[in-house]
LOSE-290196 format. One record per residue (C-alpha): x negated, y negated, z negated; residue number from 0; residue in three letters. Coordinates in steps of 0.2 Angstrom, whole numbers, plus 2048, in hexadecimal, padded with zeros to 3 digits. Each point is the difference from the previous one (the first is absolute). Layout:
N
<node c1="X" c2="Y" c3="Z" i="NUM" aa="ALA"/>
...
//
This chain:
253
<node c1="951" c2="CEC" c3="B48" i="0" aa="UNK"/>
<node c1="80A" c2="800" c3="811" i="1" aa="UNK"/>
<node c1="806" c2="7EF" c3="802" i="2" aa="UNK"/>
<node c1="813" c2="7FD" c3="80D" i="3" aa="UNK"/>
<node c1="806" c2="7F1" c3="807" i="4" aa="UNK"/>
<node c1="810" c2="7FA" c3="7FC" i="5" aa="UNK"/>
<node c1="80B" c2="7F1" c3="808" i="6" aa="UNK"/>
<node c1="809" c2="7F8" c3="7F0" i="7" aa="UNK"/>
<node c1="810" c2="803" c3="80B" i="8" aa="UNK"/>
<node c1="7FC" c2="812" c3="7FC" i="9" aa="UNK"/>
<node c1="800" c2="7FE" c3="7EE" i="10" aa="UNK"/>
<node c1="806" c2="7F3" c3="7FC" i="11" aa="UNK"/>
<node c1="7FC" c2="804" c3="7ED" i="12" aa="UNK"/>
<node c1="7F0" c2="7FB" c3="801" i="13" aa="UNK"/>
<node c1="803" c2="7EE" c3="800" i="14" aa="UNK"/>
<node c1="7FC" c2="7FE" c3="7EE" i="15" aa="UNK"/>
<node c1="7ED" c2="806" c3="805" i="16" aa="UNK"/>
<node c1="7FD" c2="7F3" c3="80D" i="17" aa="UNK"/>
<node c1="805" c2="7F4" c3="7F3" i="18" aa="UNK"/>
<node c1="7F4" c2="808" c3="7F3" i="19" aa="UNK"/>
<node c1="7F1" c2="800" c3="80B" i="20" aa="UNK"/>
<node c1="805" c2="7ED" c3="807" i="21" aa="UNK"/>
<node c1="7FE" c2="7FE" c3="7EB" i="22" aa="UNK"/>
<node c1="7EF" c2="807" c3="7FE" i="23" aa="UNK"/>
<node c1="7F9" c2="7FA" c3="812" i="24" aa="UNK"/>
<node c1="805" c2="7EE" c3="800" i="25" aa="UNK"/>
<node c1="7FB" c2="7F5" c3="7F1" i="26" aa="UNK"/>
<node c1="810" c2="7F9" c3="7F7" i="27" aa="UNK"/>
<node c1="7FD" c2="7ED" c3="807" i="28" aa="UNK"/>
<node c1="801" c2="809" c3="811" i="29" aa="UNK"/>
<node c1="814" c2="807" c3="7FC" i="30" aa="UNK"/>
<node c1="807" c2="7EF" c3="7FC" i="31" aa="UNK"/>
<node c1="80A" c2="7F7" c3="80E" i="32" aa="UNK"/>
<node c1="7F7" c2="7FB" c3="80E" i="33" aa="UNK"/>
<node c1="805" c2="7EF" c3="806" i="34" aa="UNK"/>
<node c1="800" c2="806" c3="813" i="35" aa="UNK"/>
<node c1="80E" c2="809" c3="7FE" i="36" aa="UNK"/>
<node c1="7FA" c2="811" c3="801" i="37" aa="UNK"/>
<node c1="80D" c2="805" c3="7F0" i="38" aa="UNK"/>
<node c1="80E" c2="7FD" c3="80B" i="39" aa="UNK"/>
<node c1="7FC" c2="80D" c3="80B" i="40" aa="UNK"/>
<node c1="7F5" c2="80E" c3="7F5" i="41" aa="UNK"/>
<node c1="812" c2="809" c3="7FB" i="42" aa="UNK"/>
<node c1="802" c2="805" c3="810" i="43" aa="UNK"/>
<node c1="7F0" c2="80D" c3="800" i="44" aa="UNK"/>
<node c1="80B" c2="80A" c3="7F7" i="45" aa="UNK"/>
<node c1="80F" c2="7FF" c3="809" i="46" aa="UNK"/>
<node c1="801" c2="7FB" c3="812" i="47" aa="UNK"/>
<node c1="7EC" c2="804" c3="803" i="48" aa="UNK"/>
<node c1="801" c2="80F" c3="7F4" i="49" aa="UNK"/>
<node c1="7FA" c2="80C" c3="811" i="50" aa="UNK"/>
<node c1="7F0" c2="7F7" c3="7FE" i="51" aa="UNK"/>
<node c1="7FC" c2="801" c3="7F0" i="52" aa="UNK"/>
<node c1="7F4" c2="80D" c3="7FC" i="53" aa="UNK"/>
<node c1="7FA" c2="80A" c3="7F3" i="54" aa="UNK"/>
<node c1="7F3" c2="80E" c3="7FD" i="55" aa="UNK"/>
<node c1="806" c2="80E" c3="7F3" i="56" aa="UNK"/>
<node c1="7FC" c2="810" c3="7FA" i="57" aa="UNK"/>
<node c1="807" c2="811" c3="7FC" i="58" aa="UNK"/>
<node c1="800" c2="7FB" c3="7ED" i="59" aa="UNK"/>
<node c1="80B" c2="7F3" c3="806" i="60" aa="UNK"/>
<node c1="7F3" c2="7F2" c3="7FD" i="61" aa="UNK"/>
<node c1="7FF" c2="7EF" c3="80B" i="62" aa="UNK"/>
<node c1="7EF" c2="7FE" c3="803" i="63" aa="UNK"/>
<node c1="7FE" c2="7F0" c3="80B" i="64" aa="UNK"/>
<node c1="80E" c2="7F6" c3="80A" i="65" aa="UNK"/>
<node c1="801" c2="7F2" c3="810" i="66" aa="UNK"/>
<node c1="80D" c2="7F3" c3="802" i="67" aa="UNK"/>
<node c1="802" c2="7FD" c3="815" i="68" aa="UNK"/>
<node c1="80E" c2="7F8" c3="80C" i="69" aa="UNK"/>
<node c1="7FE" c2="800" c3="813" i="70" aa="UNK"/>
<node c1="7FF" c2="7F1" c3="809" i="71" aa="UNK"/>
<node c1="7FF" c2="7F5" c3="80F" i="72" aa="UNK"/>
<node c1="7F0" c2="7FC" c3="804" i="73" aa="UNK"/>
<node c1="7F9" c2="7F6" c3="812" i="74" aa="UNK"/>
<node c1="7ED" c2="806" c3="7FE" i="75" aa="UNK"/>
<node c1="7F9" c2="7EF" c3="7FC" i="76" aa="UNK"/>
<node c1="7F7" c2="7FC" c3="7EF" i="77" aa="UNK"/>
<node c1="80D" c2="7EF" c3="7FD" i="78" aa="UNK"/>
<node c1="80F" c2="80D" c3="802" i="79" aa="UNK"/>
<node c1="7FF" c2="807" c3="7F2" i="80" aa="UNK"/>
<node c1="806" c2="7FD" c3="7EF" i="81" aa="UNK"/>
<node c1="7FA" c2="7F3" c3="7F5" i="82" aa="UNK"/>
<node c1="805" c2="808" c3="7EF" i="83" aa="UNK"/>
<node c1="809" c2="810" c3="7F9" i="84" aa="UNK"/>
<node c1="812" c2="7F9" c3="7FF" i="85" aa="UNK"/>
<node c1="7FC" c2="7FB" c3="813" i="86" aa="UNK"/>
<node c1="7FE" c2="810" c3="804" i="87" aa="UNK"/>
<node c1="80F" c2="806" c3="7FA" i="88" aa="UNK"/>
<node c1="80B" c2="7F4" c3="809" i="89" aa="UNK"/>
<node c1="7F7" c2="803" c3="80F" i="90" aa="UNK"/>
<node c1="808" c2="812" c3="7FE" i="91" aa="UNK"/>
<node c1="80D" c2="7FB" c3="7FA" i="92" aa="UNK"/>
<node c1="803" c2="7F7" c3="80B" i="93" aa="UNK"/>
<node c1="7FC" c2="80B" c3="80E" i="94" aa="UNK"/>
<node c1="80C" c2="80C" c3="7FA" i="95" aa="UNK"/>
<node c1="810" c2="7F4" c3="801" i="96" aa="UNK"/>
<node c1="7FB" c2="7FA" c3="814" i="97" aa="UNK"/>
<node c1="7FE" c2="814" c3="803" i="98" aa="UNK"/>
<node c1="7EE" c2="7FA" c3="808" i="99" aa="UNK"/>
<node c1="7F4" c2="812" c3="800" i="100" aa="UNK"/>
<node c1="7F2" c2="7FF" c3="7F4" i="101" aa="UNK"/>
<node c1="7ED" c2="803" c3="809" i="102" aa="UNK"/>
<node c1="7F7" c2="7FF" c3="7EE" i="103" aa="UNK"/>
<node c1="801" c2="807" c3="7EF" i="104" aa="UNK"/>
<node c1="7F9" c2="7F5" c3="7F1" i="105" aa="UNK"/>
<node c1="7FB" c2="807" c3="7F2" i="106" aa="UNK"/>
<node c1="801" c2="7F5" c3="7F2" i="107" aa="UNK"/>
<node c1="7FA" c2="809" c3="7F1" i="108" aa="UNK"/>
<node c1="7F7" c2="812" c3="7FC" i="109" aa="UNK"/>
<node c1="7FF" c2="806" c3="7EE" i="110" aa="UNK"/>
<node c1="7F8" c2="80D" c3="7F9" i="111" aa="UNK"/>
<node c1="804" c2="806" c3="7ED" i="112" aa="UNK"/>
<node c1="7F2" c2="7FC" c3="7F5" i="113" aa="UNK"/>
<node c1="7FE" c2="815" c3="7FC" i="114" aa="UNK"/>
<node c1="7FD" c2="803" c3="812" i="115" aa="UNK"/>
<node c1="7F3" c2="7F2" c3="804" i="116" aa="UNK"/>
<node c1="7F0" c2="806" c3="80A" i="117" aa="UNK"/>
<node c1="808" c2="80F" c3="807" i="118" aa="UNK"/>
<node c1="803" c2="7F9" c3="811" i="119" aa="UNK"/>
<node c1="813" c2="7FD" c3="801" i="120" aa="UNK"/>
<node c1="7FD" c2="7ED" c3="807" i="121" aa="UNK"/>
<node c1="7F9" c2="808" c3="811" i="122" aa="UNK"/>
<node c1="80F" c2="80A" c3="7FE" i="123" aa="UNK"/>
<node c1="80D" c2="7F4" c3="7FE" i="124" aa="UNK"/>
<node c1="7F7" c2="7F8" c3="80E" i="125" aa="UNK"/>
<node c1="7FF" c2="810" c3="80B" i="126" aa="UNK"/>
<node c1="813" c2="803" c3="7FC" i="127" aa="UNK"/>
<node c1="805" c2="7ED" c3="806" i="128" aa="UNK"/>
<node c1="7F8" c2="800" c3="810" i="129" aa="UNK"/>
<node c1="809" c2="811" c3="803" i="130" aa="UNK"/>
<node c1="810" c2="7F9" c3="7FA" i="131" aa="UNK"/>
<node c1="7FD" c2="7F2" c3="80B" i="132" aa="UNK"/>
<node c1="7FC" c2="80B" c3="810" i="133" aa="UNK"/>
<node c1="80E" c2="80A" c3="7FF" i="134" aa="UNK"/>
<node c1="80D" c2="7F1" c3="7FD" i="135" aa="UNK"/>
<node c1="7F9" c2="7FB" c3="813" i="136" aa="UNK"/>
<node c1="7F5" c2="7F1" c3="7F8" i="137" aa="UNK"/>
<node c1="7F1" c2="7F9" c3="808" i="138" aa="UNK"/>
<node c1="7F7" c2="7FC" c3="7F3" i="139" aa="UNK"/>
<node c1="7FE" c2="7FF" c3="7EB" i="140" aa="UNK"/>
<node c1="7FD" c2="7EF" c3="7FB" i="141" aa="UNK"/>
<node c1="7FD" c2="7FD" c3="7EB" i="142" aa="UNK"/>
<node c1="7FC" c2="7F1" c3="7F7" i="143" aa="UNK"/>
<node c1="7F2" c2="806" c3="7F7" i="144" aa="UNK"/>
<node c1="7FD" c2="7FD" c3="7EF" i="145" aa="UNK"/>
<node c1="7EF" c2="803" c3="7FA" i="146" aa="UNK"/>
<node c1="7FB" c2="80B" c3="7F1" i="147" aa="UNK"/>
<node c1="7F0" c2="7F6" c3="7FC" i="148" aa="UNK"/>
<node c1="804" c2="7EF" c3="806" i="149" aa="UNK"/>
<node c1="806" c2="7FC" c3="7EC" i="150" aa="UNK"/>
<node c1="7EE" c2="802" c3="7FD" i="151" aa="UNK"/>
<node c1="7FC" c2="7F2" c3="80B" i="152" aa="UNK"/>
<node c1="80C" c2="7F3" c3="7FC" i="153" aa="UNK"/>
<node c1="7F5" c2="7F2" c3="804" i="154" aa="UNK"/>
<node c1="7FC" c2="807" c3="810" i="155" aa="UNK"/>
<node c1="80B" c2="7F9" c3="80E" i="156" aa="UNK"/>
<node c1="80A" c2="80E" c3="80A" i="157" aa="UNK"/>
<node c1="7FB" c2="7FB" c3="80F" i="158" aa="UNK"/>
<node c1="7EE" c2="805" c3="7FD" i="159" aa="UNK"/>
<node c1="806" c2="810" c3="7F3" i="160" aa="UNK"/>
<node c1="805" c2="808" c3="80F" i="161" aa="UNK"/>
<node c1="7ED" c2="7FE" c3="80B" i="162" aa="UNK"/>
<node c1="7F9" c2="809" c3="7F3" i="163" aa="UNK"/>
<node c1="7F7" c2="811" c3="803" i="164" aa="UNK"/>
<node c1="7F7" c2="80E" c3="7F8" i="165" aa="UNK"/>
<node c1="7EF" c2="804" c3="806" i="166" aa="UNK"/>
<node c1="80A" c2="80F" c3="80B" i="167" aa="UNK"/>
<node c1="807" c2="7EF" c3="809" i="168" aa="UNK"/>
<node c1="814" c2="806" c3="7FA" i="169" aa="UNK"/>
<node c1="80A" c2="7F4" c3="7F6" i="170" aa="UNK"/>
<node c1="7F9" c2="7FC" c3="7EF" i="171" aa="UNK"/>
<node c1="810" c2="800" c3="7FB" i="172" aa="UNK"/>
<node c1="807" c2="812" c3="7FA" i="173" aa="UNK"/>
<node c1="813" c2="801" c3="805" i="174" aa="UNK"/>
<node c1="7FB" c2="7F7" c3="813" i="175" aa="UNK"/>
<node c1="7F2" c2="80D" c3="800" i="176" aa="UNK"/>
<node c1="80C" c2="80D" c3="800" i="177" aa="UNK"/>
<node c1="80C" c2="7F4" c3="80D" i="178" aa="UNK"/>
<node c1="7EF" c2="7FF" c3="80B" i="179" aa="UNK"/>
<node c1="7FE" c2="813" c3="7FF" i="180" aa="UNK"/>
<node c1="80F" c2="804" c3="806" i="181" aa="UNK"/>
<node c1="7FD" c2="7F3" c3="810" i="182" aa="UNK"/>
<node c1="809" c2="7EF" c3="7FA" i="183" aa="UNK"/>
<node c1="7F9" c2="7F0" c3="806" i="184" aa="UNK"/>
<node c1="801" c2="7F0" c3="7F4" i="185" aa="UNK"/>
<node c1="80E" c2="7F3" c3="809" i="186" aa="UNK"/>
<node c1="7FF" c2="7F0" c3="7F4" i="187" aa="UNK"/>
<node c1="7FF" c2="7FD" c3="7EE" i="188" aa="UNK"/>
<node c1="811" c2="7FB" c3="7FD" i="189" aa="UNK"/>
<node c1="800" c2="7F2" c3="7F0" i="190" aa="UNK"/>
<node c1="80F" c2="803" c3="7F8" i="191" aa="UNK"/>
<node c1="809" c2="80F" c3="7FF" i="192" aa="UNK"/>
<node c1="809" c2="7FE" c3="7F0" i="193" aa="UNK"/>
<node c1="801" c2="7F0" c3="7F5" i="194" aa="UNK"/>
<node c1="802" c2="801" c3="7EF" i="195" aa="UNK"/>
<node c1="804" c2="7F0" c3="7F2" i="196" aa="UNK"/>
<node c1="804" c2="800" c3="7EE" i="197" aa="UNK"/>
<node c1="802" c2="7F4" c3="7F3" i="198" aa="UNK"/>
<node c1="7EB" c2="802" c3="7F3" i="199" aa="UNK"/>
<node c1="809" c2="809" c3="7F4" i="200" aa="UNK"/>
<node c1="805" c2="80C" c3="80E" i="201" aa="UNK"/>
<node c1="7F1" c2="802" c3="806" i="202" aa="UNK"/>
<node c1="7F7" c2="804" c3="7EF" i="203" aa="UNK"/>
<node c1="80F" c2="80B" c3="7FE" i="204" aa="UNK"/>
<node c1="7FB" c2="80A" c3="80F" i="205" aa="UNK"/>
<node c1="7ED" c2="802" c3="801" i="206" aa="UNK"/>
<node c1="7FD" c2="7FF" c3="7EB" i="207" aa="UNK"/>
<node c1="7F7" c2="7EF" c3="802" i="208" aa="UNK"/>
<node c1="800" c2="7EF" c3="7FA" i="209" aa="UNK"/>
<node c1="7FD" c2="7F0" c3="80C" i="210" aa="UNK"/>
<node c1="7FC" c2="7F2" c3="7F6" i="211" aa="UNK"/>
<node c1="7FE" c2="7F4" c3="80E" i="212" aa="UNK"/>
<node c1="804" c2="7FC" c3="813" i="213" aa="UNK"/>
<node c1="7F6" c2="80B" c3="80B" i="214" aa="UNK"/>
<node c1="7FB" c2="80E" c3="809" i="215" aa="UNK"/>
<node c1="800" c2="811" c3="7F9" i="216" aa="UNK"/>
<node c1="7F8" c2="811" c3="804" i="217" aa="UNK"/>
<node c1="80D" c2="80C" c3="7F9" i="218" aa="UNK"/>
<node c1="7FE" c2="813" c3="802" i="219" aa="UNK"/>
<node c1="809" c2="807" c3="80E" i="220" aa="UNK"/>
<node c1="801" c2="7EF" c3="809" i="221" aa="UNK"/>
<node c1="7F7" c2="800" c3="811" i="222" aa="UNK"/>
<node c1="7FD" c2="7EC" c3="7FE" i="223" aa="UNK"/>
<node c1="801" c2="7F5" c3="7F1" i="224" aa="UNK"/>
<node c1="812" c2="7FC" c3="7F8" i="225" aa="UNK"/>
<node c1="803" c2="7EC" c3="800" i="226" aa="UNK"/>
<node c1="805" c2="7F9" c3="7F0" i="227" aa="UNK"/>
<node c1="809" c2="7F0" c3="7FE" i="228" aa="UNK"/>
<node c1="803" c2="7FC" c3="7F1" i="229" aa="UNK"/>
<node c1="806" c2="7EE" c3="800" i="230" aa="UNK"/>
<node c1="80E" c2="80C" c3="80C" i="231" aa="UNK"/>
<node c1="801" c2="80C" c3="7F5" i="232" aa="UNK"/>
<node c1="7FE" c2="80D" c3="80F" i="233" aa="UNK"/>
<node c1="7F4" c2="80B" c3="804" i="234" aa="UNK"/>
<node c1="7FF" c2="807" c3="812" i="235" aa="UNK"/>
<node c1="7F6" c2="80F" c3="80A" i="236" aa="UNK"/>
<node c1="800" c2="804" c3="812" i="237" aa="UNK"/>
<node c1="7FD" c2="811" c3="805" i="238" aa="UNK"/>
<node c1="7F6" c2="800" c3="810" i="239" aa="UNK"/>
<node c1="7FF" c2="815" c3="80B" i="240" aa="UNK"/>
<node c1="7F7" c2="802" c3="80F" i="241" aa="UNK"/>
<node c1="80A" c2="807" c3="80E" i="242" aa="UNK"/>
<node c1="7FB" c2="810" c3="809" i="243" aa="UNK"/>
<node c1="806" c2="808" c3="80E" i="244" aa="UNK"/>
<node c1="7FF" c2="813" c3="807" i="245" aa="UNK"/>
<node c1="803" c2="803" c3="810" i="246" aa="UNK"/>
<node c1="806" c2="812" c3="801" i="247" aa="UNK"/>
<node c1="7FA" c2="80C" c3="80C" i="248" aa="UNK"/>
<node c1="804" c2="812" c3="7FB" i="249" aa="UNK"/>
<node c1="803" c2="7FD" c3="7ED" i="250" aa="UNK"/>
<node c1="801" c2="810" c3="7F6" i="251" aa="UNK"/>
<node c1="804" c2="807" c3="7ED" i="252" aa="UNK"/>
//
């Protein structure tokens, strides 16, 4: 079915859909508060960002998959940009209260509804966003990748997660492939994009575990091990993306 491409500024009904598929895209230890900061700044996606919020929708009025984005200021340099997601949202932030003109778009999540997995719609969110990004006047698409397999791997630094190949020499990876495809270069594995801590009890509450000791952890859905400190009673996780950049020359739908 014929899919259109909605800003949420459009329709602004479609909020609760970019929350549902937040729900079944991230795990739940993922939607707590991030310590960085990036709560303080996520309402406004919704609100003063809303333009750039996008969603894919169908005639039976189902949302299919959606992207969160917010233009930036960007100086071309690896170092200039953002170290985590609530950086990048004050760097637009404030961008927009100095009246400076954003050069780049960041794109800082795609989700596609769990029904309409393996049909293509992450090239075409992807495909959407460089075109939204053209037409605003931007240089380029830049995205703090998150990688679809790297939870697989926890034990594997991210640093070397990101050399890997298939035989075809494209990124092992599935959701840099399909960055790759479309042109983007890796920039720099960036460490800690959200920060996530919680008391054990939390923690067992959001990932249906128990931690009987101090340690690491792998946990499902956690690119690198979660850190427990009991004698603390906190358990913490940093969420390391990889940022990729698109130069865009002639993006099109």
């Amino acid at each position: 079915m014929p899919l259109k491409a909605y800003a949420l500024s459009e329709k602004p009904e479609l909020e609760p859909d970019f929350e549902r598929l937040a729900a079944a895209g991230w795990p739940r230890f993922l939607r707590q508060r991030d310590e960085l900061g990036c709560g303080t700044f996520w309402p406004s996606l919704f609100t003063t960002w809303a333009d750039y919020q996008t969603a894919l929708y169908d005639d039976a009025g189902r949302v299919a998959a959606v992207a969160h984005t917010v233009p930036i200021t960007w100086d071309g340099t690896p170092g200039g940009l953002p170290e985590s997601i609530a950086g990048i949202l004050e760097r637009a932030t404030e961008d927009r209260r100095a009246a400076r003109t954003p050069n780049a778009l960041a794109a800082l999540a795609a989700l596609v509804d769990p029904d309409w997995r393996e049909q293509g719609l992450s090239r075409r969110l992807l495909d959407h966003l460089r075109f939204l990004a053209e037409t605003r006047g931007h240089r380029f698409l830049v995205a703090p990748v998150r990688p679809t397999l790297k939870a697989r791997y926890p034990l594997a630094p991210m640093e070397r997660y990101v050399t890997w190949t298939t035989d075809d020499g494209e990124p092992f990876d599935p959701w840099m492939r399909v960055h790759a495809r479309l042109g983007a270069e890796v920039v720099r594995v960036v460490p800690r994009t959200l920060v996530i801590a919680g008391t054990v009890a939390r923690w067992e509450e959001w990932t249906e575990m128990t931690f009987p000791e101090s340690g690491p952890y792998v946990v499902p859905g956690a690119l690198q091990p979660v850190v427990i400190d009991r004698a603390r009673d906190e358990g913490r996780y940093e969420d390391p993306n990889v940022w990729m950049l698109h130069s865009l020359k002639g993006a099109r739908l």
